[in-house]
C-alpha positions in Angstrom: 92.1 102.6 122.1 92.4 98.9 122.0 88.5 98.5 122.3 88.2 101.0 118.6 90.1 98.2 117.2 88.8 95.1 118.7 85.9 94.5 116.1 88.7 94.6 113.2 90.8 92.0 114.7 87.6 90.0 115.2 87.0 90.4 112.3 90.3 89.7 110.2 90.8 86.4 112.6 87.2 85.0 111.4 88.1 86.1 107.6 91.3 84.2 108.4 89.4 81.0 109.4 87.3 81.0 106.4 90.7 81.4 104.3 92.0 78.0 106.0 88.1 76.1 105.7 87.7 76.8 102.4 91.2 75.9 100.9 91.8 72.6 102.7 93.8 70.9 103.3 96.4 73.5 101.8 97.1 74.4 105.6 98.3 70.8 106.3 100.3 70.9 103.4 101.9 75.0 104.0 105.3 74.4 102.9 105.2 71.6 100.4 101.9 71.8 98.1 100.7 75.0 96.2 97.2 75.5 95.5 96.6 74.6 91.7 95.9 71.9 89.7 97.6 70.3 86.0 94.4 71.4 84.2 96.3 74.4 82.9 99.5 73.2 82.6 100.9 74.1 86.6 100.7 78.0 85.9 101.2 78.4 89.8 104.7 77.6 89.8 105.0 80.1 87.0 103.8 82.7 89.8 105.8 80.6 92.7 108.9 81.5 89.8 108.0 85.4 89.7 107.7 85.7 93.4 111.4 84.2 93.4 112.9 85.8 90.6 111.6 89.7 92.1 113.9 89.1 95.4 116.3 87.1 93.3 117.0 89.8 91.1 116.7 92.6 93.4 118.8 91.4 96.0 121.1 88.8 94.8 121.5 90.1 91.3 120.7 93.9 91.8 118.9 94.5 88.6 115.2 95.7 87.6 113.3 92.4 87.6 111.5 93.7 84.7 114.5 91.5 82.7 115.8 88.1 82.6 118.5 86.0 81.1 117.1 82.9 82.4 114.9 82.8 79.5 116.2 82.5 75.0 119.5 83.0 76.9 121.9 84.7 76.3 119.5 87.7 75.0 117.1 87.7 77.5 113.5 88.7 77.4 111.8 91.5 78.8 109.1 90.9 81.6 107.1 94.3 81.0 104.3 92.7 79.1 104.5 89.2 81.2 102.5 88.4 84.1 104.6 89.1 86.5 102.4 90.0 89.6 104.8 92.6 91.1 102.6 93.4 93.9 102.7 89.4 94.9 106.2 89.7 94.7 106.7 92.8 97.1 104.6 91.3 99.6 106.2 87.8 99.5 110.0 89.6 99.6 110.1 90.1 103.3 108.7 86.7 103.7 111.2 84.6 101.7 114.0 86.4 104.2 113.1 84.0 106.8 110.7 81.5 105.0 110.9 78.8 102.3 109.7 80.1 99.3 106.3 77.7 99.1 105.2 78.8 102.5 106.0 82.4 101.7 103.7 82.0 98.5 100.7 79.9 100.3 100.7 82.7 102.9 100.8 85.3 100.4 97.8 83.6 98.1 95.8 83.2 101.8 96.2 86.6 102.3 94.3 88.0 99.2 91.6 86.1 100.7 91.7 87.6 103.8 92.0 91.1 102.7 89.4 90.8 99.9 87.0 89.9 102.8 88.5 92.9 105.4 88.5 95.1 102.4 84.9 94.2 101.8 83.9 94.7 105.3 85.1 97.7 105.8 83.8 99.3 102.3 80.1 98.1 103.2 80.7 99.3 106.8 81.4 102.8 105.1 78.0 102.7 103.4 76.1 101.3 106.1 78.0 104.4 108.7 76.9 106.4 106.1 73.1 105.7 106.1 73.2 105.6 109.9 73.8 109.2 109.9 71.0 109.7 107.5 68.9 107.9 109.7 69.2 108.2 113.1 66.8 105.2 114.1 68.9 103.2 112.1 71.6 103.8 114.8 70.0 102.5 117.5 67.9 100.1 115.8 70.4 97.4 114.1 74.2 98.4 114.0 74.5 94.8 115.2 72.7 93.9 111.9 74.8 96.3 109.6 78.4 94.8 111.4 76.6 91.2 109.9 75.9 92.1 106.7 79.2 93.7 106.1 80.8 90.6 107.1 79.1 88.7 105.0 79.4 90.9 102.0 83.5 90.9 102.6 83.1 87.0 102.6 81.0 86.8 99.8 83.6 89.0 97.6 86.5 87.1 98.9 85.3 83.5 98.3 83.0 83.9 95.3 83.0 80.8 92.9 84.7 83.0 90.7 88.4 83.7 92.5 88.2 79.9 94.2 88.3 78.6 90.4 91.1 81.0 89.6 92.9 79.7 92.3 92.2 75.9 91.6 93.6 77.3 88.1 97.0 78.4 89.3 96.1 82.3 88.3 97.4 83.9 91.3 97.5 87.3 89.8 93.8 87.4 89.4 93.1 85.8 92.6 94.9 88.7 93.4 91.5 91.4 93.7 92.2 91.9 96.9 93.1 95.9 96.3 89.8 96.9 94.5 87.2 97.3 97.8 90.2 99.4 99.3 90.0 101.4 96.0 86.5 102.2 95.6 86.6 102.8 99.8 89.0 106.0 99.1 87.4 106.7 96.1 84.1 107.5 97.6 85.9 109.1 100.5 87.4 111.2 98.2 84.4 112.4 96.9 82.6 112.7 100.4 85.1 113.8 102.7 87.1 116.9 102.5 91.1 116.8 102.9 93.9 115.1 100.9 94.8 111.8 102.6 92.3 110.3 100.9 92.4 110.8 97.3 96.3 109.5 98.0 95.6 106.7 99.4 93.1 106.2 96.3 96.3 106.3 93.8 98.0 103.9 96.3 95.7 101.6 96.1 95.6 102.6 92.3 99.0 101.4 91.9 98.8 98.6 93.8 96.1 97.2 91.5 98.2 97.8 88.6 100.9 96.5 90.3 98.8 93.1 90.5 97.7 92.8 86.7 97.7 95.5 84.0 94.6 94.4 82.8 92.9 95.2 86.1 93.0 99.0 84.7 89.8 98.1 82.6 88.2 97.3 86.0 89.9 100.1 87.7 88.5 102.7 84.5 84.5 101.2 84.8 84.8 101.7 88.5 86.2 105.0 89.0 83.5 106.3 85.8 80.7 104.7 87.2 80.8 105.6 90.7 82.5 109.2 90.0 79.4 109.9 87.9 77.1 109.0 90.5 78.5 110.7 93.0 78.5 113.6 90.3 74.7 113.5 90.6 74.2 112.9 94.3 76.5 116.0 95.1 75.9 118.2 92.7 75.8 121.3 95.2 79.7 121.2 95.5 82.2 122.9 93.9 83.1 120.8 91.1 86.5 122.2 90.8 87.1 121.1 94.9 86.3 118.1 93.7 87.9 117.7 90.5 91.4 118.8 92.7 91.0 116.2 94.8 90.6 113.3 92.2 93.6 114.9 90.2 95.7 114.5 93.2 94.8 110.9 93.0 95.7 110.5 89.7 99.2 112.1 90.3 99.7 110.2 93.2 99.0 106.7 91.2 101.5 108.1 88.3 104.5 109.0 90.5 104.2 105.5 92.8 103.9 103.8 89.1 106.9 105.7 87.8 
């Protein structure tokens, strides 16, 4: 059992390490510095300010953090259009029970690293498993070289140039990608394996990405249509309608969790 798992804790730890390299010295620095710059004004402590006010709210003021009086009191403003980064904000909750609100936030922002890169690894791995039973030389010949390369791509999704100037920017919520190689994982799944875990735990992952940033739906919709319809062509001797009930119950599932 322990020995099924081993290569993902290896794995996770190295991810980890690359996280701490490649943003220090924010590791020295844990519960007093952010990562962000002035460039853009501080917009980190705007995201710093959502992670607080979603256990504030919920737990000290008992009240949909989707509104706040803090802001053109004493109307308010709603928060429904704002970037509030909800998904941030239920990770970092248990965290700020027992931490100070900057270290809960580093670890949070050092986690989308780390889970872009596992989430990465393990979509790859999928693909490369996939071809191996196509192949049966392949098998035998390089699964070393197939557990590489999916490492690798995980580490070049979580730490492209791309998300590291993001983060410099103080835009945690879209450094925060880290859901979309889980997506796409369960999506294909979906369409490859039979069953209905996966195509739920496609519309949780569904939410989870909305959850992060609205505008990630555009992503989300060019994703799901491209890939659906190539998987449309490469299995075209299933039942369609088996199919179609599967990503329907992903769908529903992303609704209700969004509702």
């Amino acid at each position: 059992g322990h020995r099924r798992f081993r290569p993902y804790a290896i794995v996770l730890a190295l991810y980890t390490l690359l996280a701490v390299a490649l943003t220090w010295p924010l590791a020295r620095h844990l519960t007093s510095h952010t990562i962000g710059s002035a460039v853009w004004a501080f917009d980190e402590y705007t995201f710093i300010w959502n992670m607080w006010w979603f256990k504030y709210s919920l737990l000290n003021l008992a009240q949909s953090p989707l509104h706040t009086t803090m802001t053109f009191y004493p109307l308010g403003i709603d928060l429904v259009s704002y970037t509030l980064n909800l998904f941030n904000g239920m990770l970092g909750l248990p965290l700020q029970l027992a931490l100070p609100l900057p270290l809960a936030s580093n670890l949070v922002v050092l986690a989308t690293y780390v889970f872009s890169g596992f989430g990465g690894y393990l979509l790859v791995s999928y693909l490369f498993a996939g071809e191996c039973r196509r192949d049966a030389t392949a098998i035998r010949t390089a699964p070393l070289a197939f557990q590489a390369a999916a490492f690798v791509a995980g580490a070049v999704y979580a730490f492209t140039a791309a998300r590291m100037i993001y983060a410099a920017l103080g835009h945690y919520n879209v450094l925060t990608a880290q859901c979309f190689p889980f997506y796409v994982l369960f999506l294909l799944k979906t369409w490859r394996e039979p069953g209905w875990r996966n195509p739920i735990l496609a519309g949780l992952w569904t939410t989870f990405i909305m959850l992060a940033e609205p505008f990630f739906g555009v992503f989300w919709l060019f994703l799901t249509v491209l890939l659906s319809v190539f998987e449309l062509f490469r299995r075209r001797d299933e039942s369609l309608w088996r199919v179609a009930g599967r990503l329907g119950v992903m769908g529903a599932t992303a609704v209700v969790l969004w509702s």
